[in-house]
C-alpha positions, 0 to 999 in steps of 0.5 A: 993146143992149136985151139986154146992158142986161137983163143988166147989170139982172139983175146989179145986182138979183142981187148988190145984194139980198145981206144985210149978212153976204152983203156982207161975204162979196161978192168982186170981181176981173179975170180973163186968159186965152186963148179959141178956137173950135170950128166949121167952121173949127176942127172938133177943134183945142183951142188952136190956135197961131194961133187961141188969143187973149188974153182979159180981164174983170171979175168979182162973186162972192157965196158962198152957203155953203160949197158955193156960190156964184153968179158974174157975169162980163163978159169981152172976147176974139177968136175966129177960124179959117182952113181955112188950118190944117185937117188936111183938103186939102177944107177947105184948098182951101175957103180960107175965114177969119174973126175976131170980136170977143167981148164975154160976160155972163155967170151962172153957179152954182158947186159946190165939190166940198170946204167953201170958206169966205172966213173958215174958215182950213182951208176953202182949197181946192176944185175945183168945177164950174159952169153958168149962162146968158150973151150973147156978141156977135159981128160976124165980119169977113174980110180981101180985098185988105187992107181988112176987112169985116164978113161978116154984112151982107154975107149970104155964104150968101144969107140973107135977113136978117142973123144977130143979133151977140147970142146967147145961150150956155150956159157949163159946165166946171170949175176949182181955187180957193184963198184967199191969205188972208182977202180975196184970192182965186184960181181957174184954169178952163176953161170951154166955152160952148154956142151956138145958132149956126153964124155964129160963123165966118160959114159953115153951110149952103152958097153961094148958088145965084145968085150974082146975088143978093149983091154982088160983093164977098160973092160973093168972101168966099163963094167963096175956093175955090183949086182950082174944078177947073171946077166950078161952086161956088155952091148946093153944100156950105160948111158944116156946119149940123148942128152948133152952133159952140162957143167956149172961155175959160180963165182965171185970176181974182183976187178981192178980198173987200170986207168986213172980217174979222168977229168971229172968234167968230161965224164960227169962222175957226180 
């Protein structure tokens, strides 16, 4: 909770510090999209049918010139993944899934690629690209004999101490704004984040080599296995762990400038 307050902190000092033109300039808005997820669990499928979720948020944006501009976002979502949809029988026969909820603040710099300006008519329109820093908060849960459960306390893998649900992402992609008219504003993007993760999912290293040493009931969301052949599963491969889970948002965002349209003079809106 300390670090989602500091971010809430930097965003106030960051957009209330503005000078009174930057404040006539400030954009607030909401966003919807769709968000899913890359890891052991969706290893190369880009928005799975069933694993594509609904995403909402709030947005600050404050132009700088007309070429950039910085972005404050939080935004609420799902992610999950199910070997159940894997092309791959060895995943398949792993049987393992999971979701979370996904809670992001996020700060990000924006590039417009052409001069986009609230108050210059002709400055409409640009493609950009962005980059910043965010926490997103995670809690990665699993569905056994109909009841849920929250699989990081339960240490599936033998960990010796649960994984933080605070984890630190860089967000990075692209996007296409354009202006309705002076005080609102649009933008559709896509946007990867980066973590520094592989419990996304719950699932990066391997099985416990006692099962002994977890309860009974992570020894059963650890090993879901459909065929065991006879083998004996615990201490063997369960993930990947050299490979970071991602997760992706696209959206589309509408802004409302909050300042009055200036002296047409001193800003040359023709």
């Amino acid at each position: 909770m300390l670090s989602k307050a500091l971010f809430i902190l930097l965003f106030i000092s960051l957009f209330g510090s503005s000078t009174v033109k930057g404040q006539m300039m400030t954009e607030i808005g909401g966003l919807v999209g769709q968000s899913y997820y890359l890891g052991d669990l969706n290893q190369t499928g880009h928005f799975p049918s069933s694993n594509t979720h609904l995403t909402w948020g709030v947005t600050i944006r404050q132009p700088l010139n007309a070429r950039w501009a910085m972005k404050g976002t939080y935004f609420n979502g799902k992610l999950s993944g199910s070997d159940a949809s894997s092309k791959n029988s060895a995943n398949r026969n792993r049987n393992l899934s999971f979701e979370t909820p996904i809670n992001e603040f996020s700060f990000v710099f924006e590039f417009n690629f052409l001069r986009y300006h609230s108050f210059i008519i002709r400055d409409h329109f640009s493609p950009y690209l962005f980059g910043g820093a965010g926490l997103g908060f995670i809690n990665p849960r699993a569905e056994l004999n109909g009841n849920q459960y929250d699989l990081r306390e339960l240490r599936t893998e033998g960990q010796s101490r649960p994984y933080s649900k605070g984890q630190f992402v860089i967000p990075f992609g692209l996007g296409t704004k354009f202006k309705f008219s002076h005080r609102v504003m649009f933008a559709i993007e896509y946007g990867i984040r980066k973590t520094f993760t592989d419990y996304i999912d719950d699932v990066s290293t391997a099985y416990p080599e006692d099962p002994t040493s977890i309860s009974t009931t992570a020894q059963a969301l650890s090993n879901r296995t459909i065929e065991p052949d006879g083998r004996n599963i615990w201490g063997t491969q369960r993930g990947n762990p050299n490979k970071n889970d991602f997760y992706t948002n696209a959206t589309f965002t509408m802004t409302i400038r909050l300042g009055k349209q200036p002296n047409l003079c001193k800003y040359n809106t023709q």
